[in-house]
N, C-alpha and C positions, 0 to 999 in steps of 0.2 A: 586543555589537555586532550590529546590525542586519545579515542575509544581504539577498543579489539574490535572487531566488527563479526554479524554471525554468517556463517558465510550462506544458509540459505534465508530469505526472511519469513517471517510465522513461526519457526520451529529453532527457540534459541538450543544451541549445544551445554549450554553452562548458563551460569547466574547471568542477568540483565542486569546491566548499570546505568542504559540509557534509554530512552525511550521518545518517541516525538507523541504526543498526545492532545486531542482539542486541550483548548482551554478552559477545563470546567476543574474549580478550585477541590471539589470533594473527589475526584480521581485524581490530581497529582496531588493533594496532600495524602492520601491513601499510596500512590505508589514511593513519595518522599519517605514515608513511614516504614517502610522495607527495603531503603536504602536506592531508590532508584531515582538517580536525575532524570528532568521528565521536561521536554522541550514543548513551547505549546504556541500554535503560529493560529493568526487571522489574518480571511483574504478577505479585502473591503470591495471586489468582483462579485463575490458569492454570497448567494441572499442570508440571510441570520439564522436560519433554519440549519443552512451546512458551510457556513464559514470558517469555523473553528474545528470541524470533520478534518484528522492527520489523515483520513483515507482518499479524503477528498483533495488533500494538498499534493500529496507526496506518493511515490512509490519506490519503494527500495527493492531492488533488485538483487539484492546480496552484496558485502565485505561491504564499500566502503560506496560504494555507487548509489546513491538517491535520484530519483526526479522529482523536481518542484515544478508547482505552477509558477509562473509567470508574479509579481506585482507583494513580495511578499521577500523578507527582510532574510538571509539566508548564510549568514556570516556565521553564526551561532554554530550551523551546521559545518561550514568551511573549517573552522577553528576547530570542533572536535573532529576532522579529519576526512570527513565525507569529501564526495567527490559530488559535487552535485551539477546535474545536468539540468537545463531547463526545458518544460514541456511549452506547444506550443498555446498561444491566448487560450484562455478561458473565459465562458461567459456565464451570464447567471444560470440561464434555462439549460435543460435537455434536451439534444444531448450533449451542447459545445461543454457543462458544467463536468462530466467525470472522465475527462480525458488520460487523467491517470488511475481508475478506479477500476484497475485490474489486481487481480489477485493471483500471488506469486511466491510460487514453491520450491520443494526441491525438484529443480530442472523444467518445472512446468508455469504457466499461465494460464488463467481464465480470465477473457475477454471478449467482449463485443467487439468484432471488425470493424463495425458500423460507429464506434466513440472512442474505442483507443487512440492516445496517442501516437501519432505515427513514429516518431523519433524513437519513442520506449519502443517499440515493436520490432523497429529495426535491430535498437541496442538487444531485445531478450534475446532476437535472432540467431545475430552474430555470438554471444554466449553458448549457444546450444539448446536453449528452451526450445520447447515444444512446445505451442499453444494448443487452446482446447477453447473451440469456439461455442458462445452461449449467446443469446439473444438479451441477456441481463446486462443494461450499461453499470448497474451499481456492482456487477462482478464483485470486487473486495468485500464493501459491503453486507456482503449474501454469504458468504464463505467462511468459515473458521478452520484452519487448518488442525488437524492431531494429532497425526503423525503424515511420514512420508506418504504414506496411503490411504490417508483416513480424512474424509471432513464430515461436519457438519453444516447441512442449509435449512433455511426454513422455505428457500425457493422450489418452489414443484417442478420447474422450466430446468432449472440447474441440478437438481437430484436428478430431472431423465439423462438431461445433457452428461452428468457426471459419472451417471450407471453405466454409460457404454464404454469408461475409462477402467484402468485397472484398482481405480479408487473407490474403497469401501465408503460409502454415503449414509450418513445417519439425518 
């Protein structure tokens, strides 16, 4: 079945129906339990620690556009209507491991030059994204969006990085 897709990712407009999420059985039965189908992928590249990491696989860039790593089964996603790009190899270490482990808002990016994928970079480009460059390869990771203007980090590096932006930092 074909999903609505939201058009920016982090900050859905309405109810979630779908979700990519590691593989850990007490989060998608918890998000099952609220009516949410909950896709859950492993890369057998990335060490056990962040194999099953959807941050670490994927990056959605809004409506229907995903990027995946490399080496991991992506049909699931084709069938519910993504459009899925692929990012280039990953490997286990830092920093080839978070190539897509940027975090992606309305209209904006936070990313490391230095580990972004270069394809995703192009693509946010061509969009209109803005990026907002940060010394953090785990960018996504580190970042909670709240609203359009708002996040939360626990990163010290990314709260300076992000103070110089028009975004409220908690």
């Amino acid at each position: 079945m074909k999903e609505q897709f939201i058009e920016y990712p982090n900050l859905p407009e309405s109810r979630v129906t779908l979700t990519l999420a590691g593989n850990y059985p007490e989060v998608i039965d918890a998000l099952n339990t609220e009516g949410i189908k909950t896709l859950s992928f492993h890369s057998s590249v990335l060490p056990d620690e962040t194999a099953k990491h959807s941050d670490m696989l994927f990056c959605h860039i809004g409506k229907e556009h995903i990027f995946a790593v490399p080496g991991i089964d992506t049909s699931v996603l084709s069938e519910s209507g993504f459009l899925v790009h692929l990012s280039d190899e990953i490997k286990a270490l830092y920093p080839d491991d978070v190539k897509l482990n940027t975090a992606v808002g309305n209209g904006v990016y936070i990313y490391n030059p230095l580990t972004i994928d270069k394809n995703l970079q192009k693509e946010l480009i061509l969009r209109g994204f803005k990026g907002i460059s940060v010394k953090q390869g785990y960018s996504k990771c580190s970042v909670c969006f709240v609203t359009d203007n708002a996040i939360i980090t626990e990163d010290p590096s990314l709260s300076k990085a992000l103070k110089d932006t028009s975004y409220n930092v908690l």
